[in-house]
N, C-alpha and C positions, 0 to 999 in steps of 0.2 A: 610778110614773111610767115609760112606757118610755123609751127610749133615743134616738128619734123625736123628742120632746118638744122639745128642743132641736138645735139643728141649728149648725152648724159657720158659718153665715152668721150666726146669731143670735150667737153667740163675738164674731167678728170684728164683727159693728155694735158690742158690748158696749165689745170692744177700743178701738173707734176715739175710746171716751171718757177714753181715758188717754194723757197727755201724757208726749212726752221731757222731763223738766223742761229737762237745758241746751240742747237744741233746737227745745224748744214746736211741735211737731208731732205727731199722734196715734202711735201704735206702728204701724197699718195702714199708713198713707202712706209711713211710712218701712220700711215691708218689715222691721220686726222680732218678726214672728209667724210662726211656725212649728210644726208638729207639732202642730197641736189634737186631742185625742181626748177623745170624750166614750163615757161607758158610766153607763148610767142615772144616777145621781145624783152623779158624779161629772167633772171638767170636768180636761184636763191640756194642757198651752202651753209651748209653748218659747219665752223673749222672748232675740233675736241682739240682745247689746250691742253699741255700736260699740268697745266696748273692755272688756278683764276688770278694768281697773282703776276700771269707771267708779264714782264716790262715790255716785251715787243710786240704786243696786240696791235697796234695804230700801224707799226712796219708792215705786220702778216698780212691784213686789212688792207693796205694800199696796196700791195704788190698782188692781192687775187683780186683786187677793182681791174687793177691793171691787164694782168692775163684776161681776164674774163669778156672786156670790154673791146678788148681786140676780135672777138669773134663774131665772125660775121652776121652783122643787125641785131648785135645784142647792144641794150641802151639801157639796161638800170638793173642793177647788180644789190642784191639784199643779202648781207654778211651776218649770222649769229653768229656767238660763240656758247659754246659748251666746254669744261673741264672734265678731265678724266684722272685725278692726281696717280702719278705712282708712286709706288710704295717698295719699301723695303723687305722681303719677301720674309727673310729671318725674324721677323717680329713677332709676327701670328707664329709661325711655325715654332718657333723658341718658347715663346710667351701666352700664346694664345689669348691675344689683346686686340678690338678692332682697332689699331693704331696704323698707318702706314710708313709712318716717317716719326724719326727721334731727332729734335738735334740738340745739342748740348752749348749753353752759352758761359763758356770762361773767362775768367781774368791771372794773370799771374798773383795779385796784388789786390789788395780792396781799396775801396774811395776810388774807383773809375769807372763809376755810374755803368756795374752791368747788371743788374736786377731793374734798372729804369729800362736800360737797352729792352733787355730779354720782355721786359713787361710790356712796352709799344709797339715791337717789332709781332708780338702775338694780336696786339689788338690789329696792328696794321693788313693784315694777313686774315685776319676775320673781316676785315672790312671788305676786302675785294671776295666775299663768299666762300674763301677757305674753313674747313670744319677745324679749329682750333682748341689744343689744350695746353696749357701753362702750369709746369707742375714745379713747385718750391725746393729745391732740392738741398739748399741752405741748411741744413738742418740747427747748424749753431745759431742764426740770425735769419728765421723766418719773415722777412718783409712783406713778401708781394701782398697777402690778405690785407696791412696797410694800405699799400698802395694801387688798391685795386678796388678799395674801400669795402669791402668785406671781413663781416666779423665772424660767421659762422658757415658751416655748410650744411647741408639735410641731413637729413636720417638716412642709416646704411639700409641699403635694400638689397635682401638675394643675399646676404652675408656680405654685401660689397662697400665699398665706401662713397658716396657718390659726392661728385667734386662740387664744388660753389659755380654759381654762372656769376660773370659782370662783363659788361661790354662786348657780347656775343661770345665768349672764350669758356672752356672750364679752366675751374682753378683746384689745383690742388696744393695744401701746403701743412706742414709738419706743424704749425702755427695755429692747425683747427683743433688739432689734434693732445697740446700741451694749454696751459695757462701761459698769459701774456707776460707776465714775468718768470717765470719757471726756467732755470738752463739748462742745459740738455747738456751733460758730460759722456759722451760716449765713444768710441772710438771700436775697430774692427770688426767683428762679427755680428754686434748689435746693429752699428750703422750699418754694416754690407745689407745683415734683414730691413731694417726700418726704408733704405732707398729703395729696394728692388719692391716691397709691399706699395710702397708708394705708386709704382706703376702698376703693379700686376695685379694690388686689390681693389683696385678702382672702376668704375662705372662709367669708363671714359666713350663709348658711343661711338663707333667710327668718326673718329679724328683723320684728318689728314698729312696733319704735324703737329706734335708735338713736342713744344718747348719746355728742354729743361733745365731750368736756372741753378747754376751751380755755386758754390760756396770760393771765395777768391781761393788761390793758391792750386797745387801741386798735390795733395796729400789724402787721405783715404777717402775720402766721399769722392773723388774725382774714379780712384781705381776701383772701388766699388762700382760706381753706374758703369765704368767701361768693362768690366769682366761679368757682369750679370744681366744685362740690357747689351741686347744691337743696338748700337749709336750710328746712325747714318750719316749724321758727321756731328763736326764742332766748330764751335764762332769761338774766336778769342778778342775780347775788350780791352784796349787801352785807350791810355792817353799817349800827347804825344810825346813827354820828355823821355830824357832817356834812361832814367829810374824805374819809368813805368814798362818802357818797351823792354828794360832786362830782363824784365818780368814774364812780359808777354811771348817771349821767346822762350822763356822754360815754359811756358803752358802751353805753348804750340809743341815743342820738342817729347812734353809729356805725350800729349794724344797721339803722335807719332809713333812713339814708342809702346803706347797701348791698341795701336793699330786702327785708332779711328779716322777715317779720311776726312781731311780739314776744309771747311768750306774757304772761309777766309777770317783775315783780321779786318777788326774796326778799329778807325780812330775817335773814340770819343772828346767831346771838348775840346774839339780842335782848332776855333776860334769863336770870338766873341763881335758880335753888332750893338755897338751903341744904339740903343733907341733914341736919343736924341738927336745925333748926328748921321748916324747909318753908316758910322767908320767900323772897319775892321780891325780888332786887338787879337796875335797868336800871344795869349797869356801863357801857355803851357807850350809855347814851340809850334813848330809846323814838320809832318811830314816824315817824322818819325817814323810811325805804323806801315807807312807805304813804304818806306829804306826798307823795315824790318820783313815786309811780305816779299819784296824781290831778294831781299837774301834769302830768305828760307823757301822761295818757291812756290810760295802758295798765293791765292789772291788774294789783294784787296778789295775790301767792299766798302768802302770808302767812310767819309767823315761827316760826323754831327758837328753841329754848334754848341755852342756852351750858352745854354737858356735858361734865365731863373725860372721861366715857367716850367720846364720840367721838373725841377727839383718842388715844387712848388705842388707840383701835380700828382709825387708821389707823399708828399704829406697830407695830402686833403684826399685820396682817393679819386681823383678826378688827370687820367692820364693824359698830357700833352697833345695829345694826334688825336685823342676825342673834344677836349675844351676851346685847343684852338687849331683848328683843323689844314685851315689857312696860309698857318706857319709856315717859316723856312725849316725850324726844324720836325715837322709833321709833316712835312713833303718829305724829307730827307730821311724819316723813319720809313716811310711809305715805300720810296726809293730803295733803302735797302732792304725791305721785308720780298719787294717785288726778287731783287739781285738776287736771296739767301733760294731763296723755292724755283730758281732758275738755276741753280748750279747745283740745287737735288734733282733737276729735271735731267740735268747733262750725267752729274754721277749716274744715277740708273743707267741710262743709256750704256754711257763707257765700262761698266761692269755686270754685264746680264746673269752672271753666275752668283751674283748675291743679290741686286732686284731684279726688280719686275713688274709688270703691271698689277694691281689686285684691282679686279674689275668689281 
């Protein structure tokens, strides 16, 4: 067969029969085909994810083997992938920050493991080549520098503050910036400065998301980031009882009301595996957090385990999804880091008038 035979037009018709699954639009329409080369019986494509985390790579992947392979005397089909993250267009324009994406991780409540969340869900997210920043937002109970085993950060440069690196992520945390016992008593005006500084005087590098670890509850550090930062969305952390979920319901109802679109709830700790037996215990209930996302509308993004080694990993600096990679719950971090940067891929899309691509 020559090489004629198929043409680079026939590709792209082929193409246009493979859907984004979380976007349901063909790959053409959405401008993620690139680099077609064809030489005699062989077809090669570069499909630009909207993010390198996205979970359905293996889906998109079989279904253009599929088209492709249907064309006449084509027998071996070469797939890359390339990303192209989008981004929230009000960031730069507001803040003038290379940031593309914010999103905010809440709890109603403390002790529901969400500074561990926010803390692997960043690394997870840097693993699959996302440009990742983790910024402390805690200001009362500055952890992550702990738990990221980071005691200090560089010298400011440019007037700027430049963040700490560990485990491919920047960190930024109010923790660099005070003594390790020192408490921060502050409330309105100071905090509203000291959160917004924390983003905007930073040396963040075009990130593609950045995670911002919020302090538990309802109360000013939360209305601060949402009235002076675009928050492209927000994660709310529970557990599953239902003390925790009353909680997690006023922290979803807050961002509501501060108008940040909510990605979804997690349930953390939501069962436990004997390692000696490999039986499952719902120590804290089961299924909570999913009741509470179908009542209020929004998604779930589903459930961790309850692992001593995480907790484990935020004492030693050594977080869970890098020590033991393996895991059930390092898959399951993985898994929802992939879900969280697919339902920013979808928001953009469904709202063009506040993102957009930044190329």
């Amino acid at each position: 067969m020559s090489k004629q035979s198929v043409s680079e037009l026939d590709v792209r018709s082929a193409l246009k029969n493979v859907q984004e699954p979380e976007l349901h639009q063909d790959l053409v329409t959405l401008n993620m085909v690139k680099n077609i080369t064809i030489n005699e019986n062989t077809v090669g494509v570069t499909i630009v994810l909207t993010t390198p985390a996205c979970p359905l790579k293996k889906v998109i992947e079989e279904d253009v083997r599929r088209v492709l392979l249907a064309l006449k005397g084509i027998e071996t089909i070469h797939v890359t992938f390339d990303s192209n993250v989008k981004g929230d267009s009000r960031i730069f324009s507001q803040l003038q920050i290379p940031v593309k994406n914010i999103v905010a991780v809440a709890s109603g409540k403390g002790g529901v493991g969400k500074s561990t969340v926010a803390a692997n869900i960043a690394i997870a997210l840097a693993q699959t080549g996302a440009k990742i920043g983790l910024m402390d937002a805690d200001i009362y109970g500055p952890n992550l520098p702990q738990m990221l085993g980071v005691s200090r950060m560089p010298p400011a440069r440019d007037n700027k503050l430049v963040p700490a690196e560990a485990y491919g992520i920047k960190l930024m945390s109010m923790g660099f910036l005070v003594e390790a016992d020192q408490p921060i008593i502050w409330r309105g005006p100071m905090l509203h400065k000291a959160i917004r500084e924390l983003v905007t005087d930073v040396l963040w590098e075009d990130l593609d998301y950045l995670i911002v670890d919020l302090p538990p509850g309802t109360g000013d550090a939360q209305m601060s980031l949402a009235q002076s930062v675009p928050l492209t969305g927000g994660i709310i952390v529970s557990t599953p009882q239902d003390v925790a979920l009353a909680d997690a319901r006023r922290g979803l109802v807050a961002f509501q009301k501060l108008h940040v679109p909510i990605l979804g709830i997690v349930e953390n700790m939501a069962y436990f595996i004997a390692p000696d037996t490999g039986n499952r215990y719902e120590i804290f209930g089961y299924g909570g957090a999913e009741k509470a996302a179908e009542e209020l509308g929004v998604p779930f993004l589903g459930r961790l385990p309850l692992d001593p080694r995480a907790r484990e990993g935020g004492d030693t600096g050594k977080p869970v999804v890098v020590e033991f990679p393996d895991s059930e719950i390092a898959r399951a971090f993985g898994e929802l880091a992939a879900k969280i940067a697919a339902r920013i891929s979808v928001l953009g899309f469904k709202t063009p008038s506040k993102f957009n691509i930044i190329q």
